[in-house]
C-alpha positions in Angstrom: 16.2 -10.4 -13.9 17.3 -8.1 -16.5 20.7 -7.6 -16.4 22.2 -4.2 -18.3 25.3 -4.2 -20.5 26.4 -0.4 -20.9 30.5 -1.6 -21.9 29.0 -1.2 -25.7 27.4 2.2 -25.1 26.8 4.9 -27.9 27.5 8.2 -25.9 27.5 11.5 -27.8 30.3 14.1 -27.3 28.1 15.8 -24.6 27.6 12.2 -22.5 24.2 11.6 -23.9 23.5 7.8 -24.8 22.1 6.8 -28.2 19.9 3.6 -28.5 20.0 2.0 -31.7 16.4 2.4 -32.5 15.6 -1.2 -32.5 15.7 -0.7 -29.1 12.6 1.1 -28.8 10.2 -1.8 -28.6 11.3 -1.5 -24.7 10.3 1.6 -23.9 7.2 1.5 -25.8 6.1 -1.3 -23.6 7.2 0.7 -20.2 5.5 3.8 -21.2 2.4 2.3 -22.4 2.0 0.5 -19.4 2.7 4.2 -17.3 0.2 5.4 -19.5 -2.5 2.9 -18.6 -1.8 3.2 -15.2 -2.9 6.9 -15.4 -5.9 5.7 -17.7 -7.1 3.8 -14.9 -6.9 6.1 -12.3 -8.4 9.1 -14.1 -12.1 7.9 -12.8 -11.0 7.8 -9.2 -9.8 11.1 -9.0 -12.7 12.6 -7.4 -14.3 15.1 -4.8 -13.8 13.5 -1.4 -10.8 10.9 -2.3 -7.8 11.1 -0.7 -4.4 11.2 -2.5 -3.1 8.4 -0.5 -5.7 5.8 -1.8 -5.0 7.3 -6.0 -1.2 6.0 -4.6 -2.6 2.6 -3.1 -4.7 1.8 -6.5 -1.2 2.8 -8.4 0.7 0.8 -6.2 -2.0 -2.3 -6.8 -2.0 -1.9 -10.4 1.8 -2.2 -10.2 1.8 -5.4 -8.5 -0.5 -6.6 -10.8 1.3 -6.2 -13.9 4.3 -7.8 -12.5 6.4 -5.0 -12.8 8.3 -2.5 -10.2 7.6 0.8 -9.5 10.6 3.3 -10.1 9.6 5.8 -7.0 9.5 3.2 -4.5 12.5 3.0 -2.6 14.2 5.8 -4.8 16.4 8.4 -2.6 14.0 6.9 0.6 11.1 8.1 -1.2 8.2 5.0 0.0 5.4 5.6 -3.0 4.5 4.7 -6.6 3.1 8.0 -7.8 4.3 11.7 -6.9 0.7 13.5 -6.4 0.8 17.3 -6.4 -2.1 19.6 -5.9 -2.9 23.2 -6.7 0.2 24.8 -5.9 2.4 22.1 -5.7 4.8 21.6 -8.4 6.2 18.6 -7.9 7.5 16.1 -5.7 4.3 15.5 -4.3 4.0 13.0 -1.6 0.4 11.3 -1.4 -1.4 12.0 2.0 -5.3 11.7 3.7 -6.1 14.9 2.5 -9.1 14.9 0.4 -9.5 16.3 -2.8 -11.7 19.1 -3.1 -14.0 20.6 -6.2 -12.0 22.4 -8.7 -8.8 20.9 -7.4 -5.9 20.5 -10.2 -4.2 17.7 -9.3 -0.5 16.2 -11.2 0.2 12.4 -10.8 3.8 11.3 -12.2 4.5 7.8 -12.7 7.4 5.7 -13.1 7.3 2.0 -14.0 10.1 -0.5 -14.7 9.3 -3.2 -17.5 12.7 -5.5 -17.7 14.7 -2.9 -17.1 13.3 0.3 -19.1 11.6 3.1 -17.2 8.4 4.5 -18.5 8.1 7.6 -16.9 4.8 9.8 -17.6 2.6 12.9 -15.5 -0.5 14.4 -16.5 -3.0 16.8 -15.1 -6.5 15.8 -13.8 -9.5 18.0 -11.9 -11.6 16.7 -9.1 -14.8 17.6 -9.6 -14.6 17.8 -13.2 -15.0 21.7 -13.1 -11.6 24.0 -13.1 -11.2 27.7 -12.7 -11.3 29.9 -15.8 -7.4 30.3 -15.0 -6.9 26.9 -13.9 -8.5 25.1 -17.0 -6.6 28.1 -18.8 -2.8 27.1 -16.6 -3.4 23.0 -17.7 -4.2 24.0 -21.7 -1.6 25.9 -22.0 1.3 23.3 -19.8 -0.4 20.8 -22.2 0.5 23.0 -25.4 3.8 23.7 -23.9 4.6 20.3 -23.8 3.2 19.1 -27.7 4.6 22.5 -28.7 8.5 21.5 -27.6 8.3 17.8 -29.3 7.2 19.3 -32.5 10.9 20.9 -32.8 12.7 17.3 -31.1 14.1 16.1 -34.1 17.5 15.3 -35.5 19.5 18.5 -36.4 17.9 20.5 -33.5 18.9 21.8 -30.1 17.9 20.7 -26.6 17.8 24.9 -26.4 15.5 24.7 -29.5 13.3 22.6 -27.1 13.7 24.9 -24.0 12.8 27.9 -26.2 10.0 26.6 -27.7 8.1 25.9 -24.2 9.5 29.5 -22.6 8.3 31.7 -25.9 4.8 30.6 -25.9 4.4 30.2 -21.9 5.3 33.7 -21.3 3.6 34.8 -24.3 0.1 33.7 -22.0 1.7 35.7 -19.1 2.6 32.7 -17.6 5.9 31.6 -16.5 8.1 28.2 -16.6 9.7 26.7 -13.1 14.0 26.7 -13.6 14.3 24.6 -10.8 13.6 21.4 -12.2 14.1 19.6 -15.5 13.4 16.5 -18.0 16.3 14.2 -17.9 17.6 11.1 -19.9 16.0 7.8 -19.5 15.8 4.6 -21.1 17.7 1.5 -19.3 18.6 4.1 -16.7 15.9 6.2 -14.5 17.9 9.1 -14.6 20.8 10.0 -17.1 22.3 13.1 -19.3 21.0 15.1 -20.8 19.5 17.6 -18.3 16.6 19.6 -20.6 15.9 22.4 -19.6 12.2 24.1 -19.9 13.8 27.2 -21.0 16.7 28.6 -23.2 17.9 30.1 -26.1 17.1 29.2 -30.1 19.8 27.2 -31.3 21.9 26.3 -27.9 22.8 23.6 -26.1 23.9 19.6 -27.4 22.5 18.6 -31.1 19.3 16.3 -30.7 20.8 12.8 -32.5 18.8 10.0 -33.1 18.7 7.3 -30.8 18.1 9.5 -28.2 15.6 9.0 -24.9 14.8 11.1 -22.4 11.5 13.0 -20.9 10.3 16.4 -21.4 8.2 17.3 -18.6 7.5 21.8 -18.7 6.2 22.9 -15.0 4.2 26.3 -15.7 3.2 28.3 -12.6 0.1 31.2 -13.1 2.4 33.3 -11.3 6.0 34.0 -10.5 8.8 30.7 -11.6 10.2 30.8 -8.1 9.9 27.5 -5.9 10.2 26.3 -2.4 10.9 22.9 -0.9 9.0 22.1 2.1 10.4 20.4 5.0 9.7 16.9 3.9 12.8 17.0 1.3 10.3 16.2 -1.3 7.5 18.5 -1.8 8.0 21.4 -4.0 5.7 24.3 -4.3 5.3 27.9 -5.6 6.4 30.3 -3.1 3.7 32.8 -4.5 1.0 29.9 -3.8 -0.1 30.5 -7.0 -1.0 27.6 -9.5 1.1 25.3 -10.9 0.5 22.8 -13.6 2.8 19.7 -15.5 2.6 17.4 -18.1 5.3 15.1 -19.4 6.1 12.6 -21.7 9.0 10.1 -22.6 10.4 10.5 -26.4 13.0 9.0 -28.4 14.8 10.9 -31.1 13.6 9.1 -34.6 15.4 9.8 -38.1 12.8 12.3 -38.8 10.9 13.3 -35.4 10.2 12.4 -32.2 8.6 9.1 -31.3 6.3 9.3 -28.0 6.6 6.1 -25.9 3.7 7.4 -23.1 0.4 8.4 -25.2 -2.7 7.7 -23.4 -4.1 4.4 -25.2 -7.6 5.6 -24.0 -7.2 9.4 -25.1 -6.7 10.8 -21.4 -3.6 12.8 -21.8 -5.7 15.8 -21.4 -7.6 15.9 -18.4 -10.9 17.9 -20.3 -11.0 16.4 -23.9 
């Protein structure tokens, strides 16, 4: 059992841990192994198959490896994935409801390896065949995404992140969900800071290295505005119009950002 020792913490002035970098090697393990996880399930993820058996084979795969999911038991929450479909953003929760041609479908993943969380979300399509806007929604959410950990590096801001997802986003006409946000992470699933999608050039804490935690942009095709459905979980547009996500855990180098969750077959996005 891994046992955590935080009375030797770095924290920045803003809360915000710092890992010495030597530290790394953990969450490179835990996000590769998140990473595979969403390899593997890219082939099932298929006209016909139902979002509760993607969970089961994620769940199995878990097992396997010897490791613990993050999502089970988390807040009540009973599943090893979050699986959202078309027009939900988030929060998914798996079900028997088929997947149907031209569906765009997000699976998130959390997986702890002695005691670091490797957190991770791409796109896929059933069918192999999106809309014109859908395949349009997921290249964009994906250039969001690369386009914000371009400017996470030492020096910058966590608004310098935010603005660099907003700009180009609404630049396609398409917008970016407030209502949710990357977070810190490391030997914690959940810590400071909050980072936000959106935001001003040049605002919010200074990005030090040592740093760890996920960005994760949400891009809806229409309006940013969401809705929580009565299961406490599930969050979707309340324009029902498409919504798209892709996220990554990074850690702050001396120069750059190093990303722990890259597919290790070249799956990140779902039509490359």
């Amino acid at each position: 059992m891994h046992v955590l020792d935080t009375s030797k913490a770095r924290l920045t002035r803003d809360g915000i841990r710092l890992y010495e970098v030597s530290e790394f090697g953990g969450m490179r393990t835990a996000g590769r192994l998140a990473a595979e996880i969403l390899d593997r399930i890219a082939e099932h993820v298929t006209v016909g198959q139902t979002t509760a058996e993607l969970d089961r084979l994620i769940t199995q795969w878990v097992d396997e490896a010897g490791v613990v999911s993050a999502t089970i038991g988390y807040k009540g929450y009973q599943h090893a994935s979050c699986i959202s479909v078309n027009h939900v953003v988030c929060h998914g929760i798996p079900s028997e409801k088929a997947l149907k041609s031209g569906d765009i479908i997000n699976i998130d993943v959390t997986v702890i390896v002695e005691g670091w969380f490797g957190d991770t979300s791409r796109m896929y399509v059933a069918g192999g065949e999106p809309s014109r806007k859908a395949e349009r929604l997921i290249q964009v959410t994906h250039d969001a995404l690369m386009r914000s950990i371009d400017v996470a590096k030492p020096g910058n801001t966590f608004g310098d992140i935010g603005h660099a997802i907003q700009s180009f986003v609404e630049a396609e006409r398409m917008s970016v969900v407030r209502d949710f946000c990357g977070h810190g992470l490391g030997l914690v699933f959940h810590a400071p800071p909050n980072v936000l999608h959106y935001g001003r050039a040049g605002t919010g804490p200074v990005l030090e290295e040592g740093m760890i935690f996920t960005i994760e942009p949400m891009v809806n095709l229409g309006r940013p505005e969401t809705k929580i459905l009565k299961d406490d979980w599930t969050a979707v547009t309340r324009d029902k119009s498409l919504s798209a996500q892709f996220e990554h855990s990074i850690g702050i180098t001396a120069d750059g950002a190093e990303i722990f969750t890259q597919s290790p077959a070249g799956k990140f996005h779902p039509t490359y």
